[in-house]
Structures are given as C-alpha cells and as structure tokens.
PyMOL CGO cylinders between C-alpha atoms (Angstrom):
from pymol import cmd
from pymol.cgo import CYLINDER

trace = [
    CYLINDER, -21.26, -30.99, -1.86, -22.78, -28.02, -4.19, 0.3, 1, 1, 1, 1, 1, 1,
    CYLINDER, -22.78, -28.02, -4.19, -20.54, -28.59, -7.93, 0.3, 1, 1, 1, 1, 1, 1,
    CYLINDER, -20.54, -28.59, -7.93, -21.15, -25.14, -10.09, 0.3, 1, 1, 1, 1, 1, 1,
    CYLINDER, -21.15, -25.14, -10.09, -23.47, -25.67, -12.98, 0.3, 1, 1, 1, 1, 1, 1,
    CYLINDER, -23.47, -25.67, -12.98, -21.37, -23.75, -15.67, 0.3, 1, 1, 1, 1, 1, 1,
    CYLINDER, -21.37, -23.75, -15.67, -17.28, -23.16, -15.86, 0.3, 1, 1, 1, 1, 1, 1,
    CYLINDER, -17.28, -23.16, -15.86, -15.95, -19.47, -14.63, 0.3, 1, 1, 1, 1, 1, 1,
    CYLINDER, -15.95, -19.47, -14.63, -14.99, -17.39, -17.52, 0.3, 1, 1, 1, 1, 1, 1,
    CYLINDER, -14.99, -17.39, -17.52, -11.41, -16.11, -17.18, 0.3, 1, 1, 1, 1, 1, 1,
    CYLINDER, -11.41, -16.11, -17.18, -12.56, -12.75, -17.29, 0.3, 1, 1, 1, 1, 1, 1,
    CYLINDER, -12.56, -12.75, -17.29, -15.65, -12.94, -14.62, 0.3, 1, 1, 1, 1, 1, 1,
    CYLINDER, -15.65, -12.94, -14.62, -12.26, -14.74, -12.47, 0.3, 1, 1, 1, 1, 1, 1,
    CYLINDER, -12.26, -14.74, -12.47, -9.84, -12.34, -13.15, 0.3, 1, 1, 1, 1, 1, 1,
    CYLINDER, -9.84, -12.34, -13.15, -12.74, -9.37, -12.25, 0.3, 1, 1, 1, 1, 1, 1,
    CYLINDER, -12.74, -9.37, -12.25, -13.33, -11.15, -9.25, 0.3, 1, 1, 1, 1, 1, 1,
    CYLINDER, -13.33, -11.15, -9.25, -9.52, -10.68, -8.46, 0.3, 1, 1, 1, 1, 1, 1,
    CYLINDER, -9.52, -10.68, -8.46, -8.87, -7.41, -9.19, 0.3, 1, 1, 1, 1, 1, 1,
    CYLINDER, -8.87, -7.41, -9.19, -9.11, -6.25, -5.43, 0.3, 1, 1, 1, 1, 1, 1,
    CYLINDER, -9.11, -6.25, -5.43, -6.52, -8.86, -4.32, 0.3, 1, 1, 1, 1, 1, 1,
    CYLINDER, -6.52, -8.86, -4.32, -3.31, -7.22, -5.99, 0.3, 1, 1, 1, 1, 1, 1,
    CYLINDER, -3.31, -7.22, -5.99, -0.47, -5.12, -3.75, 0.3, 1, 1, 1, 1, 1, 1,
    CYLINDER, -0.47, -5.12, -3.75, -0.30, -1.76, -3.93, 0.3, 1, 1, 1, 1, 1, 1,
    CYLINDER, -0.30, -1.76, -3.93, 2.96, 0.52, -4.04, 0.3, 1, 1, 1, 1, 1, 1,
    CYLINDER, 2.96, 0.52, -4.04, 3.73, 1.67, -0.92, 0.3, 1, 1, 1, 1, 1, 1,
    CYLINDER, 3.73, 1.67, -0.92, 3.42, 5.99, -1.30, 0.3, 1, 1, 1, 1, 1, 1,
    CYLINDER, 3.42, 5.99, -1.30, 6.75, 7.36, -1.04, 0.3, 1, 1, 1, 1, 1, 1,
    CYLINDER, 6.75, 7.36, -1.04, 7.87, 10.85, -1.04, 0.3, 1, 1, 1, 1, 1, 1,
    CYLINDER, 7.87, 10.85, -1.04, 10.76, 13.04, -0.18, 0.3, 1, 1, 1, 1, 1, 1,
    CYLINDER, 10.76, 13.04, -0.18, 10.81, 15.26, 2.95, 0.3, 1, 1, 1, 1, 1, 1,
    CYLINDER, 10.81, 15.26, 2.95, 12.64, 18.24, 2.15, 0.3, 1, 1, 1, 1, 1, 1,
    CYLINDER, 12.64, 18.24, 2.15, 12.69, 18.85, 6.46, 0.3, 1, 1, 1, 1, 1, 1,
    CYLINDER, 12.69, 18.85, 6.46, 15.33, 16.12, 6.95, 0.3, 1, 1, 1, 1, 1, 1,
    CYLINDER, 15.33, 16.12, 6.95, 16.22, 15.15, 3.30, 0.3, 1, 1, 1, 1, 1, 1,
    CYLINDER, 16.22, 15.15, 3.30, 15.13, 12.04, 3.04, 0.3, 1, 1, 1, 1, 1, 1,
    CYLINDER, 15.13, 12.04, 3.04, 12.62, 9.54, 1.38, 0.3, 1, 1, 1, 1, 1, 1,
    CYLINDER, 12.62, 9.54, 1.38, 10.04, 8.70, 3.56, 0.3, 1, 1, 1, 1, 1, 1,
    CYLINDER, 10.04, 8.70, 3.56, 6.27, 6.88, 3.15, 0.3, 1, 1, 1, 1, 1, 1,
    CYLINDER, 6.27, 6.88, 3.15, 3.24, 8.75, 4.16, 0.3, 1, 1, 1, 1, 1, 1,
    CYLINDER, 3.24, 8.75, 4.16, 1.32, 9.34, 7.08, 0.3, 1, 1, 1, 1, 1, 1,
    CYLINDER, 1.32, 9.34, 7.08, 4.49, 6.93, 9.27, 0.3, 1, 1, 1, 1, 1, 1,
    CYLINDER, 4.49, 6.93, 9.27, 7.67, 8.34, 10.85, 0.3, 1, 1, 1, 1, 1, 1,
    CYLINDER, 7.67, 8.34, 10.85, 11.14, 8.46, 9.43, 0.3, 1, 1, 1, 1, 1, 1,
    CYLINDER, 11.14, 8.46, 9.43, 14.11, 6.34, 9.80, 0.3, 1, 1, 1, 1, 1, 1,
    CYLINDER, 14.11, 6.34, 9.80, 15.64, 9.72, 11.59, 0.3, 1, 1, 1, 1, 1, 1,
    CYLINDER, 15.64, 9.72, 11.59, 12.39, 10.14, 13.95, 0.3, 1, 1, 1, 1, 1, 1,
    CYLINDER, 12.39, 10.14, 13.95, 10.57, 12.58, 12.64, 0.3, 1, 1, 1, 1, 1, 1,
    CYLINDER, 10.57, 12.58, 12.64, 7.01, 13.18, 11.92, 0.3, 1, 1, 1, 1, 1, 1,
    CYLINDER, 7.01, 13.18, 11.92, 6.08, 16.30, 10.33, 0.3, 1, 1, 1, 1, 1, 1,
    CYLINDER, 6.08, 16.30, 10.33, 8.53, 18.38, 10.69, 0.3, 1, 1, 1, 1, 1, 1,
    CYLINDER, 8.53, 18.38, 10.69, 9.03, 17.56, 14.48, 0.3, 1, 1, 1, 1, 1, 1,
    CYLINDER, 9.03, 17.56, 14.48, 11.32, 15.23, 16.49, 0.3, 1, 1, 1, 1, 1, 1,
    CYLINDER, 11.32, 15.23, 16.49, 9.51, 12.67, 18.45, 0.3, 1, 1, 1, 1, 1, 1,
    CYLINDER, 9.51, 12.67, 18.45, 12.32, 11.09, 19.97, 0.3, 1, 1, 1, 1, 1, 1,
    CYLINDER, 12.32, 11.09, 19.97, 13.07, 13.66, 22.49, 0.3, 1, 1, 1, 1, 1, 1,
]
cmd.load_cgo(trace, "trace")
C-alpha cells in the first residue's frame, strides 16, 4: 500500500475542505401569502409564484 512521502500541512487540508461545508438554505419572505419561504420550492400554503397549485 502507497504511504505519502511528506505530512499534509493543515492549511493544504483545510483548502482541500473548503468545498465540503453546508450552506444556508436561501430564505425569503413572500409578500403574496405572507410568509417565509426558500427559493425556487413551494410554500407550506401551496403556492409557487404567486399561484395556487393545489387546485
């Protein structure tokens, strides 16, 4: 089995991890039904821009 020749540097690791954090969800408020609500997904009330899609 390969064994590396030198030790990893905490900051080559931690630049090699930057990609693996968790973003914030996006949230804003929808002044249509007056509510928070994340982007681009539909509402707890079942709307999506502006529209109902339940019915």
């Amino acid at each position: 089995m390969a064994v590396p020749a030198r030790k990893t540097s905490k900051s080559k690791k931690r630049l090699r991890r930057t990609h693996q954090k968790i973003s914030r969800p996006e949230i804003s408020y929808d002044e249509a039904i007056g509510d928070y609500r994340r982007s681009h997904r539909v509402s707890l009330k079942g709307y999506y821009k502006g529209k109902n899609i339940n019915e």
